[in-house]
C-alpha positions in Angstrom: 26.5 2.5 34.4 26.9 3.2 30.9 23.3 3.9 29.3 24.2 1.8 25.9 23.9 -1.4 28.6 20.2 -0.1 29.5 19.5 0.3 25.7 20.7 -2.9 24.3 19.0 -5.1 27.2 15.8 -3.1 26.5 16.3 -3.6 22.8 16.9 -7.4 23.2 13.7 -7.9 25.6 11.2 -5.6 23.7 12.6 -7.7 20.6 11.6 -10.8 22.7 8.7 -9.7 23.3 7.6 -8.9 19.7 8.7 -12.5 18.7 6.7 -13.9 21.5 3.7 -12.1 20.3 4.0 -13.7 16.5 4.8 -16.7 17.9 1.1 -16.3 19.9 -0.7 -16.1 16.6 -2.5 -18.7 15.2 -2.3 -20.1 11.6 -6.0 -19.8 10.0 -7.9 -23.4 10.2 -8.2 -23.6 6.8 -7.3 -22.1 3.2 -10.1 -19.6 2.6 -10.7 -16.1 3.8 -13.2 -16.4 5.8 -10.8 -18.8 7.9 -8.7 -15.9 8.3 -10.8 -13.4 8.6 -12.0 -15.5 12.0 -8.7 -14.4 13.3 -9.7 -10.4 12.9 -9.7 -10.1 16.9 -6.3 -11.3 17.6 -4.9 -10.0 14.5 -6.0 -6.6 15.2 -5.2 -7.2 19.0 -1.6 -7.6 17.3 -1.4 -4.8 15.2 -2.5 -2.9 18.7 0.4 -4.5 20.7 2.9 -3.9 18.1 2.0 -0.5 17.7 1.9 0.4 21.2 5.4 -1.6 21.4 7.4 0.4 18.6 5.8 3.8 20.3 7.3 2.9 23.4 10.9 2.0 21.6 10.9 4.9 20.1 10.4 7.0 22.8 12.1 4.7 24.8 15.4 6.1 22.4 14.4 9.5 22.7 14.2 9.9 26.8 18.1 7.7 27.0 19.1 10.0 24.3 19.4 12.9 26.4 20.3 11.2 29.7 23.6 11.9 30.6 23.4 10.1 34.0 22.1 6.4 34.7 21.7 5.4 38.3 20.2 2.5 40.0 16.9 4.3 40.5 16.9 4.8 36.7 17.8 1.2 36.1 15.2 -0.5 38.4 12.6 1.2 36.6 13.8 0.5 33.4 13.2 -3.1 34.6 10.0 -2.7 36.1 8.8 -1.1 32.6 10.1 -3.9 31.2 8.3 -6.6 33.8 5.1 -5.0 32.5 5.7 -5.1 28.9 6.8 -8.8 28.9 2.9 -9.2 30.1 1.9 -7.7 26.6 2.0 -11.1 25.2 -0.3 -13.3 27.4 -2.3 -9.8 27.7 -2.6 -10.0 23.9 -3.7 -13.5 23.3 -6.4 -13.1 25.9 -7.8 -10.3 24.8 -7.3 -11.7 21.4 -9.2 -14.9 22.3 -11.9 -13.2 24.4 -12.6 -9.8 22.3 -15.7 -8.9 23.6 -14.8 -10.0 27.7 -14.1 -7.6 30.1 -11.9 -9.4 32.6 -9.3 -10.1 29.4 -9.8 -6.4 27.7 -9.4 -5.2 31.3 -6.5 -7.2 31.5 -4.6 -5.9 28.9 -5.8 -2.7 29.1 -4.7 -2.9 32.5 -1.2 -3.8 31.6 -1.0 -0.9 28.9 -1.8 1.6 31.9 1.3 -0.1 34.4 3.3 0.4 30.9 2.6 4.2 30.6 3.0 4.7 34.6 6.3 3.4 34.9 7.7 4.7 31.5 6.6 8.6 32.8 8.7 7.3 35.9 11.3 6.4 34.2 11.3 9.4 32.1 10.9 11.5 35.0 13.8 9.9 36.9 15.7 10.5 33.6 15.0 14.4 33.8 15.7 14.7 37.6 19.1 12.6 37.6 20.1 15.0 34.4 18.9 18.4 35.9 15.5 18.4 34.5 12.1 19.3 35.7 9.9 16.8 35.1 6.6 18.0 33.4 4.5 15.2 32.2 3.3 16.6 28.2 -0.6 16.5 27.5 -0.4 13.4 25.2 1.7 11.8 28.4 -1.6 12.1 30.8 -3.9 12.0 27.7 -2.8 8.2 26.8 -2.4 7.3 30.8 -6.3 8.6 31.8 -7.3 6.6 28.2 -5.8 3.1 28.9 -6.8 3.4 32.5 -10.7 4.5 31.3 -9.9 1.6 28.8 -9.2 -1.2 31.5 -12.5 -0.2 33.3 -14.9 0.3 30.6 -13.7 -2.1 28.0 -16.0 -4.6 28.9 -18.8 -2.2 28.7 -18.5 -1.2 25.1 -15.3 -3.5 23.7 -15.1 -1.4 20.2 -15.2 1.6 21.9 -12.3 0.7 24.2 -10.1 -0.6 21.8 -11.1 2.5 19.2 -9.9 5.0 22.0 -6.7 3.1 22.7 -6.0 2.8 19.0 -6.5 6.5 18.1 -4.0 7.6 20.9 -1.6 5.3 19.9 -1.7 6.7 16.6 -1.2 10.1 17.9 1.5 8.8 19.3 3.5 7.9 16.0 4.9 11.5 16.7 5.9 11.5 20.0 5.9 14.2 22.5 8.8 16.8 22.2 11.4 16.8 24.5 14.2 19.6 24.8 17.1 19.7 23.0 20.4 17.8 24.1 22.7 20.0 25.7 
C-alpha cells in the first residue's frame, strides 16, 4: 500500500476528531466573564486534547516520513491508534464535566496512555518493516510512564495530574529525533 493512503485517512480522522472536540464545547450561559470563566475545566481539558492531538500529527508525519514500506501490520495499527484517539472526545468532555473525579480523569488519562502505546507500536513496526532497530527515545517512555501514573493518580491530586500531563506535552512541541532519511 502506498503510505500517502495511511496519511490522508489519518489526516481526515484526526481532523474529525478535532471538529468533534469544538463541537463538545459549550457556549457560556450567559454574557459576562464569569460565565465563561465557569467553563475553565473543559476549556483547558481542550487546550490539553488539542495539544496532545497536533503532537501526535506531527510526529505522526515524521515516523511515515521515513517509512519506505507499509504492510498490513503497519496499517492495523495505524487503525488501532486511531480507534483510541477517536475516544479523545467523549474522554474530553468527561473529564471536562467532572474535573476533579477520578473515574473521568482516569478515563482520559487512560485513553492518552492506549494513544502513546500503540503509536510506539506503530513507530516500531515502521522501523522494523524499513530496517530499523527500534529504540523507544527517553521522552517516548517518559510521556508513556506519565499518562499511565496520570490515569491512576488523577483522582488523588487532579491539578497535579493534569500539570504533569501538560508539561510533557509541552516538551513534546519538539519532538524526539529520528535518523535521517536514507
Amino acid at each position: 500500500m502506498e503510505k500517502n493512503r495511511l496519511e490522508a485517512f489519518s489526516d481526515g480522522v484526526l481532523a474529525i476528531i478535532i471538529t468533534i472536540m469544538i463541537l463538545e464545547l459549550k457556549q457560556p450561559a450567559g454574557d459576562g466573564m464569569n460565565d465563561l470563566l465557569a467553563l475553565g475545566p473543559a476549556l483547558l481539558t481542550y487546550l490539553l486534547s488539542f495539544l496532545f492531538i497536533a503532537i501526535y500529527w506531527v510526529n505522526h508525519h515524521m515516523i511515515f516520513q521515513k517509512a519506505e514500506v507499509i504492510n498490513v501490520k503497519i496499517l492495523w495499527c495505524n487503525i488501532a491508534w486511531l480507534f483510541v484517539m477517536s475516544f479523545i472526545p467523549f474522554a474530553m468532555a468527561w473529564a471536562g464535566s467532572y474535573p476533579m473525579s477520578w473515574a473521568p480523569l482516569s478515563f482520559y488519562f487512560a485513553d492518552m496512555s492506549l494513544a502513546g502505546i500503540t503509536f510506539q507500536l506503530m513507530d516500531c513496526l515502521i522501523k522494523h518493516e524499513n530496517g530499523e532497530p527500534c529504540r523507544p527515545g527517553c521522552k517516548s517512555i517518559a510521556s508513556l510512564a506519565t499518562y499511565i501514573a496520570a490515569a491512576a493518580l488523577g483522582g488523588l491530586c487532579p491539578i497535579a495530574a493534569y500539570l504533569i500531563v501538560a508539561a510533557v506535552s509541552c516538551w513534546w512541541i519538539v519532538p524526539e529525533k529520528r535518523g535521517k532519511k536514507a
